[in-house]
C-alpha positions as CSV (number, residue, x, y, z in Angstrom):
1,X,-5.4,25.8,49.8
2,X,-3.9,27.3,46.7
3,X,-1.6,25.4,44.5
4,X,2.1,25.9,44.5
5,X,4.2,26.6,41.8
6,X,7.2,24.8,41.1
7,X,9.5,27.7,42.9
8,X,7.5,27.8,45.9
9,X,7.6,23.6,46.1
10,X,11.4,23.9,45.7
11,X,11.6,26.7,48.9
12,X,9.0,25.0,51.1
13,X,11.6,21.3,50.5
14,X,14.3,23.3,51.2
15,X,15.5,22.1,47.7
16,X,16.6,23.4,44.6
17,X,14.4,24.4,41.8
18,X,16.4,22.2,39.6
19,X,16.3,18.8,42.0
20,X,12.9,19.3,42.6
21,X,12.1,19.0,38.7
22,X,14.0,16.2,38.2
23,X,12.6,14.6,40.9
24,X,9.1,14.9,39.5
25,X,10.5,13.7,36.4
26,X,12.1,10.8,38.2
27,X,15.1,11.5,36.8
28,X,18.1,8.8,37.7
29,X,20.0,11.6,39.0
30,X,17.6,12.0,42.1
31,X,17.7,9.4,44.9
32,X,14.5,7.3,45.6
33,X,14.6,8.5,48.8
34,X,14.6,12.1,47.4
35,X,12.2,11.6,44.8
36,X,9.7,9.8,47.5
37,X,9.8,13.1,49.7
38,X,9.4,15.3,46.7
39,X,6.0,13.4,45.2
40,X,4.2,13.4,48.8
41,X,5.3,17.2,49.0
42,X,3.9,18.2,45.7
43,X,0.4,15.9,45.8
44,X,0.2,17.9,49.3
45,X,0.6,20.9,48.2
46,X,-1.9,20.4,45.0
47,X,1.4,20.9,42.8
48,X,0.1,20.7,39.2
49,X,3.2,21.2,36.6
50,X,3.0,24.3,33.9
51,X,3.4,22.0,30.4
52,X,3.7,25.3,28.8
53,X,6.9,26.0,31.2
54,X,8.4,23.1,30.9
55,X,8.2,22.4,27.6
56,X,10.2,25.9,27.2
57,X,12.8,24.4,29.1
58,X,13.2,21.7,26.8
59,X,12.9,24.3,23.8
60,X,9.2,22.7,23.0
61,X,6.1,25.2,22.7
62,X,4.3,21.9,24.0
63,X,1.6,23.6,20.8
64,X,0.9,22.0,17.3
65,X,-0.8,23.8,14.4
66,X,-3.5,21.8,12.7
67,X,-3.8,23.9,9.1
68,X,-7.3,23.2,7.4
69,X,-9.4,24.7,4.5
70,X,-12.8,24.8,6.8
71,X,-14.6,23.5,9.5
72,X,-17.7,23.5,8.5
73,X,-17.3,20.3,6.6
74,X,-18.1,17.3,8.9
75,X,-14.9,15.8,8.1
76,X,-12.8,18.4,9.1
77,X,-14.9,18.8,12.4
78,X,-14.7,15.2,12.8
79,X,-10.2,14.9,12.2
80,X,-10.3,17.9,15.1
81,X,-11.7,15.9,17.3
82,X,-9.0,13.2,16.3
83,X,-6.2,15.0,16.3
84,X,-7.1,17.1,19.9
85,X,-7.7,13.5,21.2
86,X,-4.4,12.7,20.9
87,X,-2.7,16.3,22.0
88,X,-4.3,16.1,24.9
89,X,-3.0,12.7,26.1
90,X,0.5,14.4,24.8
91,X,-0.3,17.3,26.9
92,X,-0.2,19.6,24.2
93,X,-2.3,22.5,23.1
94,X,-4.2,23.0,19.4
95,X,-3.5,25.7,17.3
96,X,-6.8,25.8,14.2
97,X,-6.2,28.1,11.2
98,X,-8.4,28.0,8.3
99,X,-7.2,28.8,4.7
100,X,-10.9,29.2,3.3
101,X,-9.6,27.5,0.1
102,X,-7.2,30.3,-0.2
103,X,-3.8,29.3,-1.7
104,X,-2.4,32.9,-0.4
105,X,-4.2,32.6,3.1
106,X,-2.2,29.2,3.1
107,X,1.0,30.7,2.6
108,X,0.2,33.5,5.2
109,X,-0.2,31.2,7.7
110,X,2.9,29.0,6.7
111,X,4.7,32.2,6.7
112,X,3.0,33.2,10.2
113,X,3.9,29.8,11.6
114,X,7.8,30.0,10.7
115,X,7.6,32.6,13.5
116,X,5.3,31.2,15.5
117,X,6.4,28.9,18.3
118,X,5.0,25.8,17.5
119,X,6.8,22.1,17.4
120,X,4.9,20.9,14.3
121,X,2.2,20.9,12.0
122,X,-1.0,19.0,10.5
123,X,-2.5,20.0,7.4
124,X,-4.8,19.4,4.8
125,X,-4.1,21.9,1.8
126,X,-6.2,23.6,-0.2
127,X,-7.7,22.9,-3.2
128,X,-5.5,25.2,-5.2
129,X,-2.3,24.3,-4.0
130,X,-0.4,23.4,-7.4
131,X,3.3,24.8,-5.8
132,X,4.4,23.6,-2.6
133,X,7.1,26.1,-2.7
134,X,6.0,27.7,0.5
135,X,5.8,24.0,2.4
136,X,8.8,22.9,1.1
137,X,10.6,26.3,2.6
138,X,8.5,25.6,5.7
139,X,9.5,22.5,5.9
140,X,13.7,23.4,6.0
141,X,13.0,25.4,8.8
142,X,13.1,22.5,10.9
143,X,9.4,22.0,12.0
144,X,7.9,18.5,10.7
145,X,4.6,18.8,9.0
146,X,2.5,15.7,8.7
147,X,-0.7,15.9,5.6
148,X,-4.0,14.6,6.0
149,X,-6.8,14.1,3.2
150,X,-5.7,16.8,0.9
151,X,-1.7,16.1,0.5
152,X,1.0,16.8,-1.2
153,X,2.8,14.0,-2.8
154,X,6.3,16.5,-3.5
155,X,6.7,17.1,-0.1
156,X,8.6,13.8,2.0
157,X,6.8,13.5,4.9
158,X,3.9,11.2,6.1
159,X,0.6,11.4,5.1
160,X,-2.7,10.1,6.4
161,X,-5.4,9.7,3.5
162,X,-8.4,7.3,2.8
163,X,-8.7,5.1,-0.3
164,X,-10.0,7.1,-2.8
165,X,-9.4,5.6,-5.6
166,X,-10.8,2.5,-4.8
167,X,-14.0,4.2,-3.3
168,X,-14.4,6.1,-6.2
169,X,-14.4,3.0,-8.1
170,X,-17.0,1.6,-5.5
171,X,-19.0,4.6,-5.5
172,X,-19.5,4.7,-9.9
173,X,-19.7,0.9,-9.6
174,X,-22.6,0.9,-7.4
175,X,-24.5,3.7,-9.9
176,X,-24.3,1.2,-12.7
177,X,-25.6,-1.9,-11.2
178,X,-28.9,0.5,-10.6
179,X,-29.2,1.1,-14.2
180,X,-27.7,4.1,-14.4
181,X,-26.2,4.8,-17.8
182,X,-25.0,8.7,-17.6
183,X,-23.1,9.3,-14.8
184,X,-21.7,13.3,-13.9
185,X,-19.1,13.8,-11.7
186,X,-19.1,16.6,-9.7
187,X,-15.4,17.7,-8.8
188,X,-13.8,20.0,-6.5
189,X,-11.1,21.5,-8.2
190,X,-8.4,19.6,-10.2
191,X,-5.4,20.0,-8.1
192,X,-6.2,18.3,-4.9
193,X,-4.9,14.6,-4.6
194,X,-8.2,13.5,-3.5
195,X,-10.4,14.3,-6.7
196,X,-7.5,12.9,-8.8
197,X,-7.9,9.6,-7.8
198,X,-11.6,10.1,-7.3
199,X,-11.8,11.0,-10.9
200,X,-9.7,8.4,-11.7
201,X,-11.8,6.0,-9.9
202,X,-15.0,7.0,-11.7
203,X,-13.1,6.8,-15.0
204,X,-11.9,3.7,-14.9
205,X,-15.3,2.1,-13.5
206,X,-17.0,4.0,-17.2
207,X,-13.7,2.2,-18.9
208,X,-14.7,-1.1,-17.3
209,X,-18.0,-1.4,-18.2
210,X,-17.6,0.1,-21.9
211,X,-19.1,3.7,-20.7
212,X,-18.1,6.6,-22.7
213,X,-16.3,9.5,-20.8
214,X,-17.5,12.3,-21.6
215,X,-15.8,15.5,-20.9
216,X,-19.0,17.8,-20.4
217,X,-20.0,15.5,-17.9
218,X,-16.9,16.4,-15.2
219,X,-18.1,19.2,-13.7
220,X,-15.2,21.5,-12.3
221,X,-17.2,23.2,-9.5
222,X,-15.3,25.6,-6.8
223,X,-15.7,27.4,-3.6
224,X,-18.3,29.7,-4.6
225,X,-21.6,28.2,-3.6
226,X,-23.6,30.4,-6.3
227,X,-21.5,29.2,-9.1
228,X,-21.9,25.3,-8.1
229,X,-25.4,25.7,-7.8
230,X,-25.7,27.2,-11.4
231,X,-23.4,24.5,-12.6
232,X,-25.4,21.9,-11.2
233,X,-28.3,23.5,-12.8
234,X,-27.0,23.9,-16.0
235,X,-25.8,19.9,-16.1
236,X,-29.5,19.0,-15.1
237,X,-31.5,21.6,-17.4
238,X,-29.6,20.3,-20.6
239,X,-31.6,18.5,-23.2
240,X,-29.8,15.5,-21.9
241,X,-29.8,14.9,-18.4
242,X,-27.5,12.9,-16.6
243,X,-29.2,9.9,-14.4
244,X,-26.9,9.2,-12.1
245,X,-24.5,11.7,-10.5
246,X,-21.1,10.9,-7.9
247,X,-20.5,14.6,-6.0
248,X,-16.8,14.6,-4.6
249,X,-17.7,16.2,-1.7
250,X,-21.1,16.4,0.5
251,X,-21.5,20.2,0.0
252,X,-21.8,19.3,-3.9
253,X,-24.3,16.6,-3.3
254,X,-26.6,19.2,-1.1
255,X,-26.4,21.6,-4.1
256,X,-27.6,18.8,-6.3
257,X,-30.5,18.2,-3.8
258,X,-31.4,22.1,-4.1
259,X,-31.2,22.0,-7.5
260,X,-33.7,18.9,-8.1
261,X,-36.0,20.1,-5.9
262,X,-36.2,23.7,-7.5
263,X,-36.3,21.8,-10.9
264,X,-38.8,19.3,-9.6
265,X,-36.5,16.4,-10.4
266,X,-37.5,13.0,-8.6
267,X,-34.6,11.4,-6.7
268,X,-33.8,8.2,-7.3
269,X,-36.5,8.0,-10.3
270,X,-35.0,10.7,-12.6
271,X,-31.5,11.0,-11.1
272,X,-29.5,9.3,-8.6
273,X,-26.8,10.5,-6.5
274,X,-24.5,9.4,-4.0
275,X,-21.4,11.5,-2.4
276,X,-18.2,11.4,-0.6
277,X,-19.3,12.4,3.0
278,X,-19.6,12.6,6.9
279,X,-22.5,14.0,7.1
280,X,-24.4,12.7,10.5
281,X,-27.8,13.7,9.2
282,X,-27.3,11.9,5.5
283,X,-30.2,9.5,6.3
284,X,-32.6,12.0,7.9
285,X,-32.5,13.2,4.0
286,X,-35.1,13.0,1.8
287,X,-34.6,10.9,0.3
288,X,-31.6,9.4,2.5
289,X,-28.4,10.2,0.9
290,X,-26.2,7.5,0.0
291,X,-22.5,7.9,1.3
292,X,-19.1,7.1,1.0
293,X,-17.8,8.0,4.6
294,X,-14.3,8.5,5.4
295,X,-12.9,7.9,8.8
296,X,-12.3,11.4,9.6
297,X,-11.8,10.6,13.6
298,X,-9.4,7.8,13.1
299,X,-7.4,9.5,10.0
300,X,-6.9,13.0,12.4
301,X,-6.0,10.5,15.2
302,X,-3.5,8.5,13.3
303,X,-1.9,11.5,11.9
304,X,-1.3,13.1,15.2
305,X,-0.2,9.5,16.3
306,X,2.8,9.8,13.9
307,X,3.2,13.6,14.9
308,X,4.0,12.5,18.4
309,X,5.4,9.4,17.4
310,X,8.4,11.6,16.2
311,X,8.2,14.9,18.6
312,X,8.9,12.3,21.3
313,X,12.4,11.5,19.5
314,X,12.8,15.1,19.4
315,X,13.1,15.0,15.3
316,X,11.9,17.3,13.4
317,X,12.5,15.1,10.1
318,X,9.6,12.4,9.1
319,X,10.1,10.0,6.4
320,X,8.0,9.6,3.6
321,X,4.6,7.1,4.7
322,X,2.1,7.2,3.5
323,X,-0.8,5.6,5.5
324,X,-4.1,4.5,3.9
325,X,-7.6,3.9,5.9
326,X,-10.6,2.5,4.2
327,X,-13.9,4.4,3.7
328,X,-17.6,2.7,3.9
329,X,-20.2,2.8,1.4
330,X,-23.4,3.3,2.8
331,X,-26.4,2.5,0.4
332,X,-29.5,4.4,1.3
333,X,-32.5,6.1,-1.2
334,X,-30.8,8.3,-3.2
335,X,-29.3,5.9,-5.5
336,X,-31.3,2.7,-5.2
337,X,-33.5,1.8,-8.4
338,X,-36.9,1.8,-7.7
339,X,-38.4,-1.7,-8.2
């Protein structure tokens, strides 16, 4: 038997479409009575309800936009699966748009997104996203954004981030006590929040234990894959190598593997190096790559938690929160001293 829609439940109950809907939403308007006859009707009948309809009733797309530089990266990947967890308890359907560390693709899509029927969105920003004009004019047209990771402090909303700072701390901390006395840092850009207060994390570690700073040894890599990989390069063909490198992001730390292997550099001996990352073959490495993994799942999830948390109350305005979950270090080869 083919299902029913919600017109042809209401004609075969000799009901109105109206009662009929309020019935399955057991509304106190319905009698119990009423409502009884209506449920054994519609399981029947194999009556399945259009969230896409109904949420046009109630003026909802029953759709969020999740916004995010890439998917590539394992984190991203991973806060996707988080964050469609939770839509799809909601009953809601994921919009993905990827800004390819484009500050003008980002706006685009903001722009796009204004238009677009959607009740909210979730976004990480890019790493060149110095104005939040364009979020900030998003935001006042009524559709509540909530940040994750990469976030913009300007804009009052929530936002869903790990502990950088601390783990950058960790991460530059766990460098020195294997005898590393040169430590590079390999950055990502200096706008995002999240190399800030790595960099700031790594700095004040150097501060702590009487380590000089040196400028030439903050490397401001990009999105072009070429030009990291010649950076890299040039930072471990100097007549001073560094020993010990911290890579901001996994895709840095995988450039610094090309790089030693082409320069036939030993890991751990020569140089050590451990990175911000999620990725699920790190240990299958060689040598294993020591990590500082983020809870990518859980931070999506909780950021769509407060999303809904909200849509539910039907507001479109979300106080400033910010919400912090803590990262693991995972020791492995790459940055042990050899004994």
């Amino acid at each position: 038997m083919a299902a029913v829609n919600l017109k042809q439940l209401a004609k075969i109950l000799n009901l109105s479409i109206s009662t009929v809907s309020k019935a399955l939403r057991d509304s106190h308007e319905i009698g119990d009575a009423t409502k009884e006859r209506v449920l054994a009707k519609a399981k029947e009948m194999d009556y399945t309800p259009n969230p896409f309809a109904s949420g046009l009733r109630r003026n909802k797309s029953k759709t969020i936009a999740v916004v995010v530089p890439e998917v590539a990266n394992n984190y991203f990947s991973l806060a996707i699966n988080g964050i469609e967890r939770i839509a799809q308890e909601n009953d809601y359907h994921v919009l993905i748009y990827l800004t390819h560390e484009d500050i003008e693709k980002e706006k685009g899509i903001m722009k796009h997104l204004e238009n677009k029927r959607v009740d909210g969105v979730l976004m990480s920003v890019t790493m060149n996203t110095s104005n939040q004009t364009h979020l900030s004019d998003f935001q006042q047209k009524g559709i509540p954004i909530v940040f994750f990771d990469r976030i913009c402090n300007e804009i009052e909303t929530a936002k869903i981030t790990t502990d950088d700072y601390i783990s950058g701390i960790n991460a530059t901390k766990h460098l020195i006590e294997n005898n590393c006395k040169d430590i590079a840092f390999l950055s990502l850009g200096d706008e995002i929040s999240i190399m800030q207060k790595r960099k700031s994390g790594y700095l004040e570690e150097l501060h702590k234990n009487n380590m000089e700073a040196k400028p030439e040894r903050i490397v401001k890599c990009g999105n072009d894959d070429e030009m990291n990989y010649q950076l890299v390069k040039e930072l471990l063909t100097g007549k001073n190598k560094p020993d010990g490198i911290f890579a901001s992001v996994e895709k840095l730390a995988i450039t610094t593997y090309q790089v030693c292997r082409e320069l036939n550099i030993n890991i751990p001996e020569e140089v050590k190096i451990i990175c911000f990352s999620n990725l699920e073959t790190a240990s299958l490495l060689s040598p294993s790559l020591s990590t500082i993994t983020q809870p990518a799942y859980n931070i999506g999830k909780t950021a769509a938690e407060v999303m809904f948390k909200y849509l539910d109350k039907n507001k479109t305005y979300i106080p400033n929160e910010n919400i912090v979950l803590q990262s693991t270090l995972h020791i492995r080869e790459s940055s042990q001293q050899i004994v």
